[in-house]
C-alpha beads as a LAMMPS data file, in Angstrom:
LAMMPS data file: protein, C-alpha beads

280 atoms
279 bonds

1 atom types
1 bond types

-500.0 500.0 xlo xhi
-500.0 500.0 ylo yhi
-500.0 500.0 zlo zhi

Masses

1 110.0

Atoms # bond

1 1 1 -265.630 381.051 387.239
2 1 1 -268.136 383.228 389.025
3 1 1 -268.990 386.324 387.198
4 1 1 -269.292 389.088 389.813
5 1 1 -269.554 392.050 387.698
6 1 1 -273.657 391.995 388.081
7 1 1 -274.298 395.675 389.264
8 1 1 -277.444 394.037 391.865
9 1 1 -277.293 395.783 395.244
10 1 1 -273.534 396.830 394.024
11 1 1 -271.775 399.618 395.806
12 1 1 -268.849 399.585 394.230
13 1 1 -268.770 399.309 390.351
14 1 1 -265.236 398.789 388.348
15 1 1 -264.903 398.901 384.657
16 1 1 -261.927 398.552 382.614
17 1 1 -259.570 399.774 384.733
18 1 1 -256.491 400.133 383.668
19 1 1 -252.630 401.491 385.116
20 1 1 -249.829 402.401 382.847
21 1 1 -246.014 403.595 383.714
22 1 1 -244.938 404.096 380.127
23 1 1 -244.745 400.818 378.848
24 1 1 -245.445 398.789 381.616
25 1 1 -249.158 398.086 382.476
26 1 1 -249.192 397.592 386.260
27 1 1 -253.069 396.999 385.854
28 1 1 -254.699 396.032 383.272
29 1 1 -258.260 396.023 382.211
30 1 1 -259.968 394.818 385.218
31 1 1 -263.796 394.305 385.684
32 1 1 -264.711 394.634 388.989
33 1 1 -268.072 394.947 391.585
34 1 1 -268.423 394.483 395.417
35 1 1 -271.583 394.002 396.727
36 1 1 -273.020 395.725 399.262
37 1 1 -272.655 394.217 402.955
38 1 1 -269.693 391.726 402.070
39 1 1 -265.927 391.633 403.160
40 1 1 -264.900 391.153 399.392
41 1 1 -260.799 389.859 399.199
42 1 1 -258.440 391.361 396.916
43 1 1 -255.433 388.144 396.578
44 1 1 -252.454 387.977 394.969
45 1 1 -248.810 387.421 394.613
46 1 1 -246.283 390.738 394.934
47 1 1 -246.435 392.421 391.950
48 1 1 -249.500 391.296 390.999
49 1 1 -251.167 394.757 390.508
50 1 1 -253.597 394.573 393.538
51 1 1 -252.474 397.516 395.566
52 1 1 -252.297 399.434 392.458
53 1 1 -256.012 398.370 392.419
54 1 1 -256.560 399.413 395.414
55 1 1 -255.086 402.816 395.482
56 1 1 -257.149 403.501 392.021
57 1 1 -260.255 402.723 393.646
58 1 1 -259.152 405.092 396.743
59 1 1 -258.368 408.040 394.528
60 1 1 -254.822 407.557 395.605
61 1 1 -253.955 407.154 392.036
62 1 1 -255.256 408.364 388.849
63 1 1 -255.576 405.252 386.509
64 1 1 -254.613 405.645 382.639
65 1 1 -258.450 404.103 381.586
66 1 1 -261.650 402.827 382.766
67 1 1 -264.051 403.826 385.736
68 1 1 -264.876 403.525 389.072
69 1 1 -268.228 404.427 390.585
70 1 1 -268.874 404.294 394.951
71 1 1 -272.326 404.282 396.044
72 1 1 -273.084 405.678 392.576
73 1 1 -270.515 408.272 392.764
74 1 1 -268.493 408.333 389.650
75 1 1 -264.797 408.705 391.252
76 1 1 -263.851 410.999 388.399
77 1 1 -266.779 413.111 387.919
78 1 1 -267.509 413.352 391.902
79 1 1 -264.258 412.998 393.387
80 1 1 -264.966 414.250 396.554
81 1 1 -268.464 412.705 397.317
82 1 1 -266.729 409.791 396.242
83 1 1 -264.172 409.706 398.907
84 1 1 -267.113 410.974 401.404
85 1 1 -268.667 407.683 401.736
86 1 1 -264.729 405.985 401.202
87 1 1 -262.745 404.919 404.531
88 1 1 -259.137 403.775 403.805
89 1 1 -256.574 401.780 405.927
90 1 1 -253.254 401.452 404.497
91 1 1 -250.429 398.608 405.282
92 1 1 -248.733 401.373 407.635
93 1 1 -250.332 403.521 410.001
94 1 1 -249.646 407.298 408.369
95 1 1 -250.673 409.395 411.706
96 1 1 -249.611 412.901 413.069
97 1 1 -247.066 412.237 415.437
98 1 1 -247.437 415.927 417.161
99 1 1 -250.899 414.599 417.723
100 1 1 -252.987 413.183 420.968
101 1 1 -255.104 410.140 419.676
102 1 1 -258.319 412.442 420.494
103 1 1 -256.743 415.602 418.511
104 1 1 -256.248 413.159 415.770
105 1 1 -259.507 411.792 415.575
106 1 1 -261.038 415.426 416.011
107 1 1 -258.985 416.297 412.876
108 1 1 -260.575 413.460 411.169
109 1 1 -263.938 414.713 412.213
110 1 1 -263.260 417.732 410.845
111 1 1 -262.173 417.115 407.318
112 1 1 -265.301 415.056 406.306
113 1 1 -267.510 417.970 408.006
114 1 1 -269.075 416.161 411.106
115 1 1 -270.368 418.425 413.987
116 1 1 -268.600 418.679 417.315
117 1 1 -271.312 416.594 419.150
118 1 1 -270.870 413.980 416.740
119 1 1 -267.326 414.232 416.426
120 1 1 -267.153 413.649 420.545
121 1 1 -269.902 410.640 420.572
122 1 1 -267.994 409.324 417.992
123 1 1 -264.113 409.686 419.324
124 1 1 -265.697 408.486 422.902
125 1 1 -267.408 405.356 421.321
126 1 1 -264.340 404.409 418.806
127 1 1 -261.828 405.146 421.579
128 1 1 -263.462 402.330 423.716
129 1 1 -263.777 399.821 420.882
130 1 1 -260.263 399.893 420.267
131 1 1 -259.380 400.384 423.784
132 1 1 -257.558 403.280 423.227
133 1 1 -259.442 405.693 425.720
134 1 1 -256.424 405.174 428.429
135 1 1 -254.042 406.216 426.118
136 1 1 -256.711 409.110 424.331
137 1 1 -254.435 412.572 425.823
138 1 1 -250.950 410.762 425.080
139 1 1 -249.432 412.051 421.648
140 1 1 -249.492 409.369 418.884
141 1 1 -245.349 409.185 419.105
142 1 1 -245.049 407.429 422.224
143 1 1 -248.013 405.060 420.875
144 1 1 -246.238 401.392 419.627
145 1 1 -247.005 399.982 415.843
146 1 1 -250.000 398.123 416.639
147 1 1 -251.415 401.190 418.618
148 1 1 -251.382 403.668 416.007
149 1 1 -252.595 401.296 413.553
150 1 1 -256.200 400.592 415.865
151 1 1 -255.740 404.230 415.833
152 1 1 -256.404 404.526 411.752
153 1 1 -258.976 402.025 411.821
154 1 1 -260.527 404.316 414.422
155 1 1 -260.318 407.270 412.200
156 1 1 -261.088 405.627 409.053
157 1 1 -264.049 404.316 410.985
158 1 1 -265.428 407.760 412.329
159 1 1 -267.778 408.826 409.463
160 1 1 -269.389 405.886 409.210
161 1 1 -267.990 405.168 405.250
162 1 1 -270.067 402.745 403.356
163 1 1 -266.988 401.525 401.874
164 1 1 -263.601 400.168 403.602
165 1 1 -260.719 399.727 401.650
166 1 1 -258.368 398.181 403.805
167 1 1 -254.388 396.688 402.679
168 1 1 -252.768 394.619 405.063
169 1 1 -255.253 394.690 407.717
170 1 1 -253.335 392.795 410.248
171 1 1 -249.736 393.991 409.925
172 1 1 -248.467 395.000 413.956
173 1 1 -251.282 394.439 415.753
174 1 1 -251.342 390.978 418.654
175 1 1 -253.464 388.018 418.739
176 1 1 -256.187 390.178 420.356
177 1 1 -256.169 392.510 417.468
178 1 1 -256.370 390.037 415.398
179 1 1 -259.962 388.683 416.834
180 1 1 -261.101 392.013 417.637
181 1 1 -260.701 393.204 413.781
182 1 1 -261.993 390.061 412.525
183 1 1 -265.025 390.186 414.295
184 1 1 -265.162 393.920 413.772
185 1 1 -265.280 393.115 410.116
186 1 1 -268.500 390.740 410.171
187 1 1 -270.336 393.535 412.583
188 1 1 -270.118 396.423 410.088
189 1 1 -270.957 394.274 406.923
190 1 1 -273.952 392.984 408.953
191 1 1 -274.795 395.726 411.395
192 1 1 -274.138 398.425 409.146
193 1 1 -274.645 397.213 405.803
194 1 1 -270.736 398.505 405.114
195 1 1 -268.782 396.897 402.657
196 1 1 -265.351 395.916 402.857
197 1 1 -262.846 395.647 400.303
198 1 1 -259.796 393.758 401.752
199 1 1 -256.177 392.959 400.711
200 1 1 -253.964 390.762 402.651
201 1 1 -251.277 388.154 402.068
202 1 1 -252.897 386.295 405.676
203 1 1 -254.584 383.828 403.492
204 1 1 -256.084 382.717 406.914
205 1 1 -257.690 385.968 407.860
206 1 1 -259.249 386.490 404.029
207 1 1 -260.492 382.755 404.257
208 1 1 -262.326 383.513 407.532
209 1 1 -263.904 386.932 407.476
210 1 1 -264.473 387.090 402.918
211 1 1 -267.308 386.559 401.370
212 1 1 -266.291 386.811 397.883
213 1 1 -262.361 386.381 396.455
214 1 1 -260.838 387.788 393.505
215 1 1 -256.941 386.551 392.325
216 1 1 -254.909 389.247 390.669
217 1 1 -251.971 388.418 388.859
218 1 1 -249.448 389.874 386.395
219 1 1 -252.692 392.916 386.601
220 1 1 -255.578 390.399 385.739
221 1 1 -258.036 389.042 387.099
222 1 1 -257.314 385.022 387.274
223 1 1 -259.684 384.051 389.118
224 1 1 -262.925 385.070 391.041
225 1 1 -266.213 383.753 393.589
226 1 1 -266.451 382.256 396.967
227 1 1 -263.922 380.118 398.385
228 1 1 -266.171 376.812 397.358
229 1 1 -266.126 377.939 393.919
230 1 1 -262.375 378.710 394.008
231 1 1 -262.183 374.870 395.403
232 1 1 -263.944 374.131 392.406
233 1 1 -261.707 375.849 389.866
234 1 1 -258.710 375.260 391.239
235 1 1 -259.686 371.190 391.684
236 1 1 -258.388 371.347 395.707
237 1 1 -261.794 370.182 396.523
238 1 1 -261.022 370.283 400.459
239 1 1 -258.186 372.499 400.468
240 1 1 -257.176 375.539 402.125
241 1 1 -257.468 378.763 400.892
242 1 1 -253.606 378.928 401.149
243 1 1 -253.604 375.438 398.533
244 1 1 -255.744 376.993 396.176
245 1 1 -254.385 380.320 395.929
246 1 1 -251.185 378.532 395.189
247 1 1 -252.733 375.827 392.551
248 1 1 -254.457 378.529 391.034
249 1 1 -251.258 381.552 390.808
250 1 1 -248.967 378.291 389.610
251 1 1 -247.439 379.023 386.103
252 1 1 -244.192 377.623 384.548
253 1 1 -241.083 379.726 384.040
254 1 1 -241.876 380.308 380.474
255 1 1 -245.397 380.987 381.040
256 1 1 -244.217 384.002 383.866
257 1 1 -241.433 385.261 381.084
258 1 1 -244.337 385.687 378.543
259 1 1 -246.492 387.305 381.011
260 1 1 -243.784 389.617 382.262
261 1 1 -242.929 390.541 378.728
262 1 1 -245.914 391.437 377.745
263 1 1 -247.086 393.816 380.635
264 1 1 -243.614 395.768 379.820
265 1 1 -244.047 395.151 375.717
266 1 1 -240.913 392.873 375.511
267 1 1 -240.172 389.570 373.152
268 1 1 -239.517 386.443 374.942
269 1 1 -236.790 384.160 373.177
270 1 1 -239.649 381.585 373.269
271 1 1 -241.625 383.912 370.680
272 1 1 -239.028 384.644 368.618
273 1 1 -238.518 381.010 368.159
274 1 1 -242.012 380.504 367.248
275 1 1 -242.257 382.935 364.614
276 1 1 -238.721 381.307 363.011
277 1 1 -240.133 378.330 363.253
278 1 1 -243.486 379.836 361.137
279 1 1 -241.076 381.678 358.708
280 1 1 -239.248 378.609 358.074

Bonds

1 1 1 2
2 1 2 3
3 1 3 4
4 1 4 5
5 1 5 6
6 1 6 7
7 1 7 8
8 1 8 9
9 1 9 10
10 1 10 11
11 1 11 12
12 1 12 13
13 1 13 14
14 1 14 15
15 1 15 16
16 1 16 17
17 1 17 18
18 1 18 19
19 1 19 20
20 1 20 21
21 1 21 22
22 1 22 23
23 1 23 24
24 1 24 25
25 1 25 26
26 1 26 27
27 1 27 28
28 1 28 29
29 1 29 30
30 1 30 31
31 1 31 32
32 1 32 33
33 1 33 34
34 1 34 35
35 1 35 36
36 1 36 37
37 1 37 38
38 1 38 39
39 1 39 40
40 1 40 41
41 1 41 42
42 1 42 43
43 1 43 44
44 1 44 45
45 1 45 46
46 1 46 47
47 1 47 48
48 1 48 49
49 1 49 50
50 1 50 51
51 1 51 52
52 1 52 53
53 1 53 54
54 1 54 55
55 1 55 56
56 1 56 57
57 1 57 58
58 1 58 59
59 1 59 60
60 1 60 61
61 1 61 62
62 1 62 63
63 1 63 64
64 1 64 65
65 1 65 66
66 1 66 67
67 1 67 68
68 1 68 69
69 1 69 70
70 1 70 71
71 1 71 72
72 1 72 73
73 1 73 74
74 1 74 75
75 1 75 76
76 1 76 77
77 1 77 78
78 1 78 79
79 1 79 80
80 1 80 81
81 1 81 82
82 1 82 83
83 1 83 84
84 1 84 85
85 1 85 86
86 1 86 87
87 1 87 88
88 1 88 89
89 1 89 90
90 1 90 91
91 1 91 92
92 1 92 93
93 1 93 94
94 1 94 95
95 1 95 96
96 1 96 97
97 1 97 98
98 1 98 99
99 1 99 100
100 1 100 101
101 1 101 102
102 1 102 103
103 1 103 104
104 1 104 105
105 1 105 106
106 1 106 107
107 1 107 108
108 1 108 109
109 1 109 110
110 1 110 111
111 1 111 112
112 1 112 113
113 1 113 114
114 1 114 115
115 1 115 116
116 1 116 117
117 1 117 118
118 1 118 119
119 1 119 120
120 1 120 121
121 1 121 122
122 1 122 123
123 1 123 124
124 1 124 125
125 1 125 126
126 1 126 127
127 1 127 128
128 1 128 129
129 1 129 130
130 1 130 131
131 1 131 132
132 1 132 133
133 1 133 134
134 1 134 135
135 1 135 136
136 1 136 137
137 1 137 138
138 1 138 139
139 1 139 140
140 1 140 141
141 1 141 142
142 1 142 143
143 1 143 144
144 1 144 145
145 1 145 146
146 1 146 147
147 1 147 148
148 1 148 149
149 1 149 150
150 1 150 151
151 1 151 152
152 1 152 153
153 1 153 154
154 1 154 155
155 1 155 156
156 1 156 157
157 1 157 158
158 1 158 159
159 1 159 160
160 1 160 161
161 1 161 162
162 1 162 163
163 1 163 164
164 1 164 165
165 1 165 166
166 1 166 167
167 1 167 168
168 1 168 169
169 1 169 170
170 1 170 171
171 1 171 172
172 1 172 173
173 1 173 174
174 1 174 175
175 1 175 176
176 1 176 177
177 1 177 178
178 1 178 179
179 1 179 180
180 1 180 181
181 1 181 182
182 1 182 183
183 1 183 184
184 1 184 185
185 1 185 186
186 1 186 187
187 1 187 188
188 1 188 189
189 1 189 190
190 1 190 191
191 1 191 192
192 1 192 193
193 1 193 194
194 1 194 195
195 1 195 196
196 1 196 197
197 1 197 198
198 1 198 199
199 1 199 200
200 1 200 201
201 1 201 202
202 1 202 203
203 1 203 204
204 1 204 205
205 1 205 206
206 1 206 207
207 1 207 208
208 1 208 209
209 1 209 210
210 1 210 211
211 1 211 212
212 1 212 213
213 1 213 214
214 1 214 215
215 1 215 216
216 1 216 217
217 1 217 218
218 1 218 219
219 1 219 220
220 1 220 221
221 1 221 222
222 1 222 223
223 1 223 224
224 1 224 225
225 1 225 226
226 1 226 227
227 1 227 228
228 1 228 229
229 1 229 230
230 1 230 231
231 1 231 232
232 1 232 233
233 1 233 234
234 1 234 235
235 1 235 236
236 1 236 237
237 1 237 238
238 1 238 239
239 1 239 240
240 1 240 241
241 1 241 242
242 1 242 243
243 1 243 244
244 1 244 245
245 1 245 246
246 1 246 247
247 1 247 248
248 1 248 249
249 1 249 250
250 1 250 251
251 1 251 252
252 1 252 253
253 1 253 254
254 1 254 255
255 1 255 256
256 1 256 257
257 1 257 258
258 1 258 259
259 1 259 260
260 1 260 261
261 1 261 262
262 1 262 263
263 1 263 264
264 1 264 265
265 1 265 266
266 1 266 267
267 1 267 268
268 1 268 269
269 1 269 270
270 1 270 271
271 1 271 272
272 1 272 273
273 1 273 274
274 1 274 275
275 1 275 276
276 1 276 277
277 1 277 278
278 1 278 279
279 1 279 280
């Protein structure tokens, strides 16, 4: 297993971060660091603990321990320079419905204190990328699903974060979405030095466009590198990303009822058993 906790060139550093809803640990101890200039993939099965992850390192939720620093922001300490340099894209597009698709983005503008030239430059250049400048005086409620959501990568886009946290990337948009984000993705890593922090059940799209690939389940990290080293681990030396994630997330039934116990701080029958068996 690669180790990719070396702070070198990192931009974002995670340490021991931990989630906890009374008993259950939803995340739990996880060492994390993403490079700078990489699309780094967050994987795992439902449940797994990865959008809690992801929401942590957002500032969406407060975790229970550890720490996460952005561009040597401590997320705690310097909350809101923090989220300055932070663009997020969630699995649904939240948007202002009231709103034009310019008003919007001038909104966004706003809140993270560009100027009004800037703001405009921005909105015009964005708008065309996305091909939304037709559409740019029409309020966001007569926009469809995959609309609204080039609309929130527009706005997450428009202060230029050096981070972009993005769950469910593809979810509503068409094929041509699909290649335009994609090949979005590999222009700001390389173009802009951005890094990208990515979560996606498209196994397809995270095998393309990732650099790096961590596995979360049951809220650890399983397994982490590039996809060759994941090959490696998982012993499908040719195999998709798709075969390893599932060699590599494959437990038996009593291994899962351990796991699951443990996260919410129950017995399993099989431990029980064991320490009759030791009493005896």
């Amino acid at each position: 297993m690669t180790d990719t906790t070396d702070s070198t060139e990192a931009l974002v550093l995670v340490r021991g971060l931990t989630k906890r809803y009374g008993d259950f640990t939803a995340v739990d101890n996880i060492e994390l660091t993403v490079p700078v200039g990489q699309v780094f993939g967050v994987l795992g099965p439902n449940g797994a603990g990865k959008t809690t992850t992801m929401r942590m390192i957002t500032g969406l939720i407060e975790p229970t321990d550890g720490s996460i620093v952005i561009d040597d922001f401590d997320l705690n300490e310097d909350t809101v320079e923090a989220k300055k340099v932070t663009g997020f894209i969630p699995d649904r597009p939240y948007v202002y419905d009231k709103l034009t698709a310019f008003e919007y983005l001038r909104f966004i503008g706003g809140l993270y204190g560009m100027t009004h030239s800037d703001i405009a430059d921005r909105i015009d250049e964005l708008l065309t990328l996305f091909e939304l400048r037709e559409w740019s005086g029409n309020l966001i409620e007569s926009f469809s699903h995959g609309m609204k959501q080039r609309l929130v990568f527009a706005g997450a886009l428009l202060p230029r974060p050096r981070l972009l946290v993005i769950d469910e990337p593809m979810v509503g948009l068409d094929p041509k979405g699909h290649h335009l984000v994609k090949t979005l993705f590999r222009s700001l890593v390389e173009e802009e030095e951005m890094s990208i922090l990515l979560s996606t059940h498209t196994l397809e799209v995270a095998e393309e466009v990732c650099d790096q690939i961590v596995i979360i389940n049951h809220g650890h990290i399983i397994a982490r590198g590039t996809l060759g080293e994941l090959r490696l681990e998982s012993g499908e030396t040719d195999g998709t990303l798709e075969q390893v994630f599932l060699r590599i997330t494959e437990e038996s039934q009593d291994e899962r009822d351990q796991s699951v116990a443990r996260r919410f701080g129950r017995e399993t029958d099989s431990d029980t058993g064991h320490r009759a068996e030791e009493a005896s």
